[in-house]
VOFI-984878 format. One record per residue: residue number from 0; x, y, z of N, C-alpha, C in turn. Coordinates in steps of 0.2 Angstrom, whole numbers. Each point is the difference from the previous one (the first is absolute). Layout:
<sites>
+------+-------+-------+-------+-------+-------+-------+-------+-------+-------+
| resi |   n_x |   n_y |   n_z |  ca_x |  ca_y |  ca_z |   c_x |   c_y |   c_z |
+------+-------+-------+-------+-------+-------+-------+-------+-------+-------+
|  NUM |     X |     Y |     Z |     X |     Y |     Z |     X |     Y |     Z |
...
+------+-------+-------+-------+-------+-------+-------+-------+-------+-------+
</sites>
This chain:
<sites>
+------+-------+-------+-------+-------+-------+-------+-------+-------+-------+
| resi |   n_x |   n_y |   n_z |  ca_x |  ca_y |  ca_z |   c_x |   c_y |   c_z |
+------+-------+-------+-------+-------+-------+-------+-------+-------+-------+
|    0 |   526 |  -545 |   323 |     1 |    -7 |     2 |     0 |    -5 |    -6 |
|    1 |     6 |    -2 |    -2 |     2 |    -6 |    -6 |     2 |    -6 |     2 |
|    2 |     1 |    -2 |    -4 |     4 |    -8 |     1 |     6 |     1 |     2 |
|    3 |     4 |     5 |    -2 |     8 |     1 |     1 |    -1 |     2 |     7 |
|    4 |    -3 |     5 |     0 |    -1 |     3 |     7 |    -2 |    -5 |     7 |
|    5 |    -1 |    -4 |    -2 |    -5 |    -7 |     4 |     7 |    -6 |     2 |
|    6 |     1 |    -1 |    -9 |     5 |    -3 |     1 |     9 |     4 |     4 |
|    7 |     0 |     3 |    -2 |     5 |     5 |     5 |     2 |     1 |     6 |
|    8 |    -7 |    -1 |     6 |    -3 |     1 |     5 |     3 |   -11 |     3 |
|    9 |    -3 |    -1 |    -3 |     0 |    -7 |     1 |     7 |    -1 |     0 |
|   10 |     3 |     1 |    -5 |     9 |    -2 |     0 |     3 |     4 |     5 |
|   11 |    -3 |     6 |     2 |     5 |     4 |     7 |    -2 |    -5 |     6 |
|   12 |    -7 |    -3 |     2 |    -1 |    -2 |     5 |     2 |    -6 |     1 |
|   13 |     1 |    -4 |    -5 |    -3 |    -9 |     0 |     8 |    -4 |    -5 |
|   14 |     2 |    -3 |     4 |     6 |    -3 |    -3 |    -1 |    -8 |    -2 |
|   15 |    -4 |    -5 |     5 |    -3 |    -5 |    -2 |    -4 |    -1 |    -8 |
|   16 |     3 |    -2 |    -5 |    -5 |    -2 |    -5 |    -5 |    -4 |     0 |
|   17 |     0 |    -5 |     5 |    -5 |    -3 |    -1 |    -6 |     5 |     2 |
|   18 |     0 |     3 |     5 |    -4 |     6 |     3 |    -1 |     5 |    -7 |
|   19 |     4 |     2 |    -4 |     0 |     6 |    -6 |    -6 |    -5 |    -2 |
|   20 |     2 |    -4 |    -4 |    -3 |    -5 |    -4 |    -7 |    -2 |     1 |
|   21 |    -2 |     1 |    10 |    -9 |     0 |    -1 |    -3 |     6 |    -1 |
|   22 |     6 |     6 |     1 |    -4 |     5 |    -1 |     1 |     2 |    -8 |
|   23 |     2 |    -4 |    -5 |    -1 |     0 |    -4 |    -7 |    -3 |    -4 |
|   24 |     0 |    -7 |     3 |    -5 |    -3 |     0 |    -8 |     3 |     1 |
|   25 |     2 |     4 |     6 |    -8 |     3 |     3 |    -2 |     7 |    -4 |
|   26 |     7 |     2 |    -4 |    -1 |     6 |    -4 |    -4 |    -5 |    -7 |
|   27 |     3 |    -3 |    -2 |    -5 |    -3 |    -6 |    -6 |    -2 |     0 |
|   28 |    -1 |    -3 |     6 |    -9 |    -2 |     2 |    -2 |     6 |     3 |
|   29 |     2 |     6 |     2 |    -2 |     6 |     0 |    -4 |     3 |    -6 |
|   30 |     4 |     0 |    -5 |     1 |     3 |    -8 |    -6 |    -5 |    -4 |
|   31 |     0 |    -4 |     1 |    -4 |    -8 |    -2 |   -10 |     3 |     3 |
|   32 |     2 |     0 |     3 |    -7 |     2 |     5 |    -2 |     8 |    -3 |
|   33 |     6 |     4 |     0 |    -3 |    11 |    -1 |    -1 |     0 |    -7 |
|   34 |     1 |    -7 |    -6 |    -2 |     0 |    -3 |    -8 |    -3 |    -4 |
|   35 |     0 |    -6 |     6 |    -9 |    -3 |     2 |    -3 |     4 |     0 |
|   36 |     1 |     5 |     4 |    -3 |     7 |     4 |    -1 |     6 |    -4 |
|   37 |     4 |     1 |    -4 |     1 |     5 |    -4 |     3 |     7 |     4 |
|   38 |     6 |    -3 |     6 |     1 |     5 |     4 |     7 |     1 |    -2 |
|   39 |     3 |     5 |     3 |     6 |     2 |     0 |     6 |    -4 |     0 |
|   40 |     3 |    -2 |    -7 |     4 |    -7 |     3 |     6 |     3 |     1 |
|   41 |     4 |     3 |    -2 |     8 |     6 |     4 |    -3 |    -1 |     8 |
|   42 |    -5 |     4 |     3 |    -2 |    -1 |     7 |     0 |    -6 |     2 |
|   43 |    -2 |    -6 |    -4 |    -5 |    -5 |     5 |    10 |    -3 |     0 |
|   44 |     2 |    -3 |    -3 |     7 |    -1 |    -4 |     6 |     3 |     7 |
|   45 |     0 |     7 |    -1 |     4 |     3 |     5 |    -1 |    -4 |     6 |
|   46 |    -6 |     0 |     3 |    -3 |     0 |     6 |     1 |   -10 |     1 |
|   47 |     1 |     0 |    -3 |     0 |   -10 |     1 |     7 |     2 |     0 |
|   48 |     4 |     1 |    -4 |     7 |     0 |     1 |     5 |     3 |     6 |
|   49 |    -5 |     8 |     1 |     4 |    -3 |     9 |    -2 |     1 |     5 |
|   50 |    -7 |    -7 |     0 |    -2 |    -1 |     5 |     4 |    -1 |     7 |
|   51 |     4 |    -4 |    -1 |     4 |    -5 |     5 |     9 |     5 |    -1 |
|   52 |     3 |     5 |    -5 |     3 |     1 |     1 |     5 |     4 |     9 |
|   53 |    -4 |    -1 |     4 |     3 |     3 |     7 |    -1 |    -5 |     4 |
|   54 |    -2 |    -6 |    -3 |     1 |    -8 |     3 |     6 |    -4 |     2 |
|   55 |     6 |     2 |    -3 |     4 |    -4 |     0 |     6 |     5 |     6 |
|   56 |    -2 |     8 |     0 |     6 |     4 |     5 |    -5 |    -1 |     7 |
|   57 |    -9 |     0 |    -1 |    -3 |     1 |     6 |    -7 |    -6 |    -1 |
|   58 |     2 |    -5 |     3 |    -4 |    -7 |    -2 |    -7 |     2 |     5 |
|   59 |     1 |     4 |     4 |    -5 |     0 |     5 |    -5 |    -8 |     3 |
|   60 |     4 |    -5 |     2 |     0 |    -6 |     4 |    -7 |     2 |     5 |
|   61 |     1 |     2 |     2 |    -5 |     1 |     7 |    -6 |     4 |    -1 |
|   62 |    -3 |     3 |    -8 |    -4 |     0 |    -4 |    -3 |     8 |     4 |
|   63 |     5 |     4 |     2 |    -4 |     5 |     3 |    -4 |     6 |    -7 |
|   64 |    -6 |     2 |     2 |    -1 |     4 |    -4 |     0 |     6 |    -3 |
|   65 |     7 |     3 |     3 |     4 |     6 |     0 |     7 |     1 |    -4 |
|   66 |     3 |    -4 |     4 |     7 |     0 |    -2 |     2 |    -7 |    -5 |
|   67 |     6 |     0 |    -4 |     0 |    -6 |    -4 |    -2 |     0 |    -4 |
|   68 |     0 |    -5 |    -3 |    -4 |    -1 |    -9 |    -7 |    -1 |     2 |
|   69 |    -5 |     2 |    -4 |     2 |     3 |    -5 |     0 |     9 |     0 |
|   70 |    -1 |     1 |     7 |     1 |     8 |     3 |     4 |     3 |    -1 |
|   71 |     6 |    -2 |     2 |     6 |     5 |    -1 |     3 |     1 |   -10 |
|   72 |    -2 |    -4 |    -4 |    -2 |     0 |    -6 |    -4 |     4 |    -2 |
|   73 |    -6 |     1 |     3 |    -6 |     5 |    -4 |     3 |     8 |     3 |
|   74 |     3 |     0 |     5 |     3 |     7 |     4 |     6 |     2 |    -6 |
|   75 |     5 |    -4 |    -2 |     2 |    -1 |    -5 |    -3 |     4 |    -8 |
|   76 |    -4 |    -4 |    -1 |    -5 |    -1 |    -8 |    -2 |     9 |     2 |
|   77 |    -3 |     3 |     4 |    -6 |     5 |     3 |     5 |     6 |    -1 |
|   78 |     7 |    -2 |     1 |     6 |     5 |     0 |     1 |     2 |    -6 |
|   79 |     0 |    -6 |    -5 |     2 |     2 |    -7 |    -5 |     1 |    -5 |
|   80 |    -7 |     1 |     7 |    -6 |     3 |    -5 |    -5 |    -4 |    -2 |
|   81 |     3 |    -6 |     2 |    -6 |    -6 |    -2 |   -10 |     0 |     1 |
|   82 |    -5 |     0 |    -2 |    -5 |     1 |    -1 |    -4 |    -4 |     6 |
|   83 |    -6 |     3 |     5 |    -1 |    -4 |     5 |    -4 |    -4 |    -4 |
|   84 |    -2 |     0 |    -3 |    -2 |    -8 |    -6 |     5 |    -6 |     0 |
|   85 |     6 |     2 |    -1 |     4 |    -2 |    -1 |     2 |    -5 |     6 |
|   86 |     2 |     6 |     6 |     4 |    -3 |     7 |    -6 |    -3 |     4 |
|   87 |    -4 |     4 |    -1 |    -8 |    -5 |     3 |     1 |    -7 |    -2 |
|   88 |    -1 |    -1 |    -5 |     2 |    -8 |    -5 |     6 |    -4 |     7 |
|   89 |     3 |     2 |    -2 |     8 |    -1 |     0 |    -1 |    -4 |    10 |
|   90 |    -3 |     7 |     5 |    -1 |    -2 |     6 |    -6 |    -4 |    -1 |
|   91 |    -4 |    -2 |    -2 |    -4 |    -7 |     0 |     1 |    -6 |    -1 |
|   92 |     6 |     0 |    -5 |     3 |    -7 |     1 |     2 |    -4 |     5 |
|   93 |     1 |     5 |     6 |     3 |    -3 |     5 |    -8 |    -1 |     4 |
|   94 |    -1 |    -7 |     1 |    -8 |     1 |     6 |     0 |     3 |     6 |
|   95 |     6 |     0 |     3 |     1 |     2 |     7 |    -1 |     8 |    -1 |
|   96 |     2 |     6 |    -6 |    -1 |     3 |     1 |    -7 |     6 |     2 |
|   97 |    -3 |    -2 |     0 |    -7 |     1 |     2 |    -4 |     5 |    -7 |
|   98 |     2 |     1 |    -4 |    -1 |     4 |    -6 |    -4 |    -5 |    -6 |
|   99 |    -5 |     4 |     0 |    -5 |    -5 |    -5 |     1 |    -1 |    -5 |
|  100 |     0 |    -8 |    -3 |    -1 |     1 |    -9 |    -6 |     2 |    -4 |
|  101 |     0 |     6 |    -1 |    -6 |     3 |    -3 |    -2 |     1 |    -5 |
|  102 |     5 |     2 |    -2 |     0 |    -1 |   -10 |     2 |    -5 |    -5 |
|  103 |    -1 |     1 |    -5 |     2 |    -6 |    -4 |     5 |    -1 |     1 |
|  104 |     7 |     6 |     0 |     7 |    -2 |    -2 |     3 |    -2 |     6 |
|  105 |    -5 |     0 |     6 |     3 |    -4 |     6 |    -2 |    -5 |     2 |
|  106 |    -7 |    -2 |    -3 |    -1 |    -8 |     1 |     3 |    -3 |    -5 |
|  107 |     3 |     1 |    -5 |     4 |    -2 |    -5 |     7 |    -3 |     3 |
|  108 |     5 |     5 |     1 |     5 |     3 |     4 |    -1 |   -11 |     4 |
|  109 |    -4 |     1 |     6 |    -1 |    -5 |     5 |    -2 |    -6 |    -5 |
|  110 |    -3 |    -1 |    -6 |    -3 |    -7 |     1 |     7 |    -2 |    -7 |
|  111 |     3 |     5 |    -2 |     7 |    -3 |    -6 |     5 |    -3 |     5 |
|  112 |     0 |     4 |     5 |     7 |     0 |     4 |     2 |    -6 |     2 |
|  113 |    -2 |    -4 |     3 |     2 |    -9 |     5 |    -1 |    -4 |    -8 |
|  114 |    -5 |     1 |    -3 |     0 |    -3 |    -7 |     6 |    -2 |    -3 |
|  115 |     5 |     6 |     0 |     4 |     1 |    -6 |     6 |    -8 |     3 |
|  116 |    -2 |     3 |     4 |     8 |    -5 |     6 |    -3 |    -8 |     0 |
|  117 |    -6 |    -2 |    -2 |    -3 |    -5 |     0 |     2 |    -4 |    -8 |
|  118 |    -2 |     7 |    -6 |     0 |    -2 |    -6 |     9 |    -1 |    -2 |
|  119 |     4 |     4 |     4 |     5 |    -1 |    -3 |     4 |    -7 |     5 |
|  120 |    -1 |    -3 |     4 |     1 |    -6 |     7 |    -1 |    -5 |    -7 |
|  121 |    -5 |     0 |    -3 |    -4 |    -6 |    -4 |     5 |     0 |    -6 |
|  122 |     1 |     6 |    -1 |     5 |     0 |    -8 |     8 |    -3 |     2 |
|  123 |     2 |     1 |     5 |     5 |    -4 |     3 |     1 |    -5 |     0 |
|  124 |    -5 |    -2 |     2 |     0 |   -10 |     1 |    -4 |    -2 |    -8 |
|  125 |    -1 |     3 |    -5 |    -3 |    -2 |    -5 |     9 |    -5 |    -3 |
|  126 |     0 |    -4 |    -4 |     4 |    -2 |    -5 |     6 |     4 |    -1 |
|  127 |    -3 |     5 |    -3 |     3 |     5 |    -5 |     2 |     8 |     4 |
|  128 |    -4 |    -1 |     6 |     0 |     5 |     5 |    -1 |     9 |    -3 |
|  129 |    -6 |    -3 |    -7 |    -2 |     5 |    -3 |    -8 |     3 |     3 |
|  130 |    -1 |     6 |    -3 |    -6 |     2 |     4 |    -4 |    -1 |    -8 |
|  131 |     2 |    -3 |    -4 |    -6 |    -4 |    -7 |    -2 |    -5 |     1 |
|  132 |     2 |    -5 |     5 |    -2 |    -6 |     2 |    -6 |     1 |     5 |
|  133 |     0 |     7 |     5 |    -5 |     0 |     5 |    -6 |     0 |    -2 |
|  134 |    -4 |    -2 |     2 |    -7 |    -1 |     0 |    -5 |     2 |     5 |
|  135 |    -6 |     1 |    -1 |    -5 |    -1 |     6 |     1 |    -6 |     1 |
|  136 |    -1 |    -7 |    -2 |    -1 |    -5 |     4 |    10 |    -2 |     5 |
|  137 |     5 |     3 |    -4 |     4 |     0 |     6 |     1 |     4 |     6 |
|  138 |    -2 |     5 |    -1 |    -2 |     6 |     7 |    -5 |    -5 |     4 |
|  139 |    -7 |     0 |    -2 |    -4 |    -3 |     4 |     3 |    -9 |     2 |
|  140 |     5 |    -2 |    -3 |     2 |    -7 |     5 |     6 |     5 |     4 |
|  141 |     4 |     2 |     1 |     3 |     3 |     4 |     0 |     4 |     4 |
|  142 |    -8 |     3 |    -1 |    -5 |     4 |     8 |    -2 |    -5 |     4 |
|  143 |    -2 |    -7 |    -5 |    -2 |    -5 |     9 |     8 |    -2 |     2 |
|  144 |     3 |     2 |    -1 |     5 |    -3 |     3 |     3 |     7 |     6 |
|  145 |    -1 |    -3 |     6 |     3 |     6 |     5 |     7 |     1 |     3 |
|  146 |     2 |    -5 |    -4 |     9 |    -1 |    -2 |     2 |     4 |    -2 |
|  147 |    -3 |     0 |    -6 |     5 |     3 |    -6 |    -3 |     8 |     3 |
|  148 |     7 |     4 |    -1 |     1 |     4 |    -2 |    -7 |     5 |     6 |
|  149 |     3 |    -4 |     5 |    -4 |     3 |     7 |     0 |     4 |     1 |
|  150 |     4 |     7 |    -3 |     0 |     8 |     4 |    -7 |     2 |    -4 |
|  151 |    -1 |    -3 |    -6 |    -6 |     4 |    -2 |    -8 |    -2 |     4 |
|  152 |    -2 |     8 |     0 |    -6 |     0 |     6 |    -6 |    -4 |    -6 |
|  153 |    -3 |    -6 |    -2 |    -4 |    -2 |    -5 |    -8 |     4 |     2 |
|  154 |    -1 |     0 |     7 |    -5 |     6 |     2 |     0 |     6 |     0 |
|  155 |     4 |     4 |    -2 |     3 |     6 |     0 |    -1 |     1 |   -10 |
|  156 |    -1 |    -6 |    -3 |    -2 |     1 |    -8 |    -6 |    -3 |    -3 |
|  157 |    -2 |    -3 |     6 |    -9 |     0 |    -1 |    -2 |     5 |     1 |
|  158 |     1 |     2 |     6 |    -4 |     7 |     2 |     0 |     6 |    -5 |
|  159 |     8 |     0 |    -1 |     1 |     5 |    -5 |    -5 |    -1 |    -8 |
|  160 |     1 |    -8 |    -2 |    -6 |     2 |    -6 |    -6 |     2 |    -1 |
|  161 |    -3 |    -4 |     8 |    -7 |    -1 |     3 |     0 |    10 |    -1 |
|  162 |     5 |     5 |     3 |    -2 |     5 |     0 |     0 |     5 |    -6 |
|  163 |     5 |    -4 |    -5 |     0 |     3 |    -7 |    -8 |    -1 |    -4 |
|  164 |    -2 |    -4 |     3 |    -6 |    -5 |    -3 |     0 |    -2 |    -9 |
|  165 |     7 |    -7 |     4 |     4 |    -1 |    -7 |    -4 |    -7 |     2 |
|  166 |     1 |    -5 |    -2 |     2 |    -6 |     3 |     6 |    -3 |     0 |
|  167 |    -1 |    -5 |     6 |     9 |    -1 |     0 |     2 |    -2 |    -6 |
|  168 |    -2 |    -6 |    -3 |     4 |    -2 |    -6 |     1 |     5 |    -5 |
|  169 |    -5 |     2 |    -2 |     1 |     6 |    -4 |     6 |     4 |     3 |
|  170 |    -1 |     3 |     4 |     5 |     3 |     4 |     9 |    -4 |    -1 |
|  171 |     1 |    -6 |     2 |     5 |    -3 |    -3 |     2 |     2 |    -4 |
|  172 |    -5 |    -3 |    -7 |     1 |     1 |    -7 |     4 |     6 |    -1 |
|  173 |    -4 |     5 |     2 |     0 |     7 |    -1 |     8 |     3 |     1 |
|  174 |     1 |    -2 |     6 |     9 |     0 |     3 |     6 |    -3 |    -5 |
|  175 |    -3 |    -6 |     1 |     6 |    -4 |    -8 |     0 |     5 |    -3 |
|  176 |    -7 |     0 |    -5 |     2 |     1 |    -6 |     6 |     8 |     0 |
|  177 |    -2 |     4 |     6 |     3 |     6 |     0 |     7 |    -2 |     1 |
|  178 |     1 |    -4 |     4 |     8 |    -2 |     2 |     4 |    -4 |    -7 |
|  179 |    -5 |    -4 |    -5 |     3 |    -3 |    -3 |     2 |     4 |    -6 |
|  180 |    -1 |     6 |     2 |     0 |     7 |    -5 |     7 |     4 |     1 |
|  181 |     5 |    -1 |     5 |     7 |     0 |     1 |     4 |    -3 |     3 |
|  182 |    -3 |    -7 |    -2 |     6 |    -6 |     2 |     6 |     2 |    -1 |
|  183 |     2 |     4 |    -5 |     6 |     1 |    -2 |     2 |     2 |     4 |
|  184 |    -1 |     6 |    -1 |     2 |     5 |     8 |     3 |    -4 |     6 |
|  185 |    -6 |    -5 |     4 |     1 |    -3 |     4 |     6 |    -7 |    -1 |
|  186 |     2 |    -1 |    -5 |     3 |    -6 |    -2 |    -2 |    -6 |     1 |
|  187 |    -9 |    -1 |    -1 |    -4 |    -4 |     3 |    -3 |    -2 |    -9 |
+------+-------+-------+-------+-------+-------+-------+-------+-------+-------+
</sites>
C-alpha cells in the first residue's frame, strides 16, 4: 500500500477534482499527524487519501451502514488486500456506520477530514486565494459564520479534536500548516 497505489485507486473511481483534491488534502494532514505520532506515514497518507474515493460512484445519501460510501469502498480496499487497520479507519469516518474510532489513525481520519474543506473555503475567499494567507484567526472568523461554507459539520471537528485530545486551535494550526505544505499541488 503506496501513494501510487492509493493514488491509482482514486483516479479509477473519482472524476470530480475538487473531490481528488480533498482527498489529497486529508492525505497530507494524515501524514502531518503519523508524523506527530511517530506512526506509519505511507499508511496513515494512503488511508486519508482514499478515504472518500467510492463517494462520488456511491454517495450513500440515505447514510445506510452497509451499502454506499464508505462501505462499498472498504469491500473494494479488503479486496485488494487493504489492512483492517486500515478499512476500520476508513469505515469510521462515516458516523452512520456504526464502527468505532478506536485508534489513533481513525480518530485522526474523523477530526482532519471536515477541517480540510473548511481550511481550503477560507483560502478561497482570502485575496490571493492562497493557502499562505490562511491563518488561525481566519478559520476561527469563518467558523462563526454558519454561512459560509455550510456543508462543513463545525461539530463533527470539535468532537474530532476533543477526541484526538488536541485542542481545537492547535488542531487548526496543525491542519494549515499541513495543507500549506502542498499548496502547489493544490494550486492554492
Amino acid at each position: 500500500m503506496n501513494r501510487d497505489e492509493a493514488m491509482a485507486l482514486v483516479n479509477e473511481y473519482t472524476e470530480n477534482q475538487n473531490l481528488v483534491k480533498h482527498m489529497i488534502c486529508v492525505e497530507a494532514a494524515m501524514r502531518w499527524y503519523a508524523r506527530k505520532y511517530g506512526e506509519d506515514e505511507e499508511l496513515w497518507g494512503a488511508v486519508g487519501l482514499v478515504h472518500d474515493f467510492d463517494y462520488e460512484k456511491w454517495p450513500n445519501n440515505e447514510h445506510s451502514p452497509t451499502e454506499g460510501h464508505p462501505s462499498t469502498g472498504v469491500k473494494i480496499l479488503r479486496e485488494k488486500g487493504w489492512s483492517d487497520e486500515a478499512c476500520n479507519a476508513v469505515m469510521s469516518h462515516g458516523t452512520y456506520t456504526g464502527v468505532p474510532r478506536d485508534t489513533l489513525m481513525s480518530k485522526t481520519l474523523y477530526a482532519v477530514d471536515e477541517l480540510t474543506g473548511l481550511v481550503v473555503a477560507t483560502a478561497l475567499v482570502r485575496p490571493n486565494k492562497k493557502l499562505e494567507e490562511v491563518n488561525l484567526k481566519a478559520v476561527k472568523k469563518k467558523w462563526k459564520d454558519k454561512a459560509f461554507a455550510k456543508g462543513v459539520n463545525r461539530d463533527d471537528i470539535a468532537e474530532g479534536a476533543e477526541d484526538l485530545g488536541v485542542p481545537l486551535d492547535e488542531h487548526i494550526e496543525n491542519v494549515i500548516e499541513a495543507m500549506q505544505g502542498i499548496s502547489d499541488e493544490l494550486g492554492l
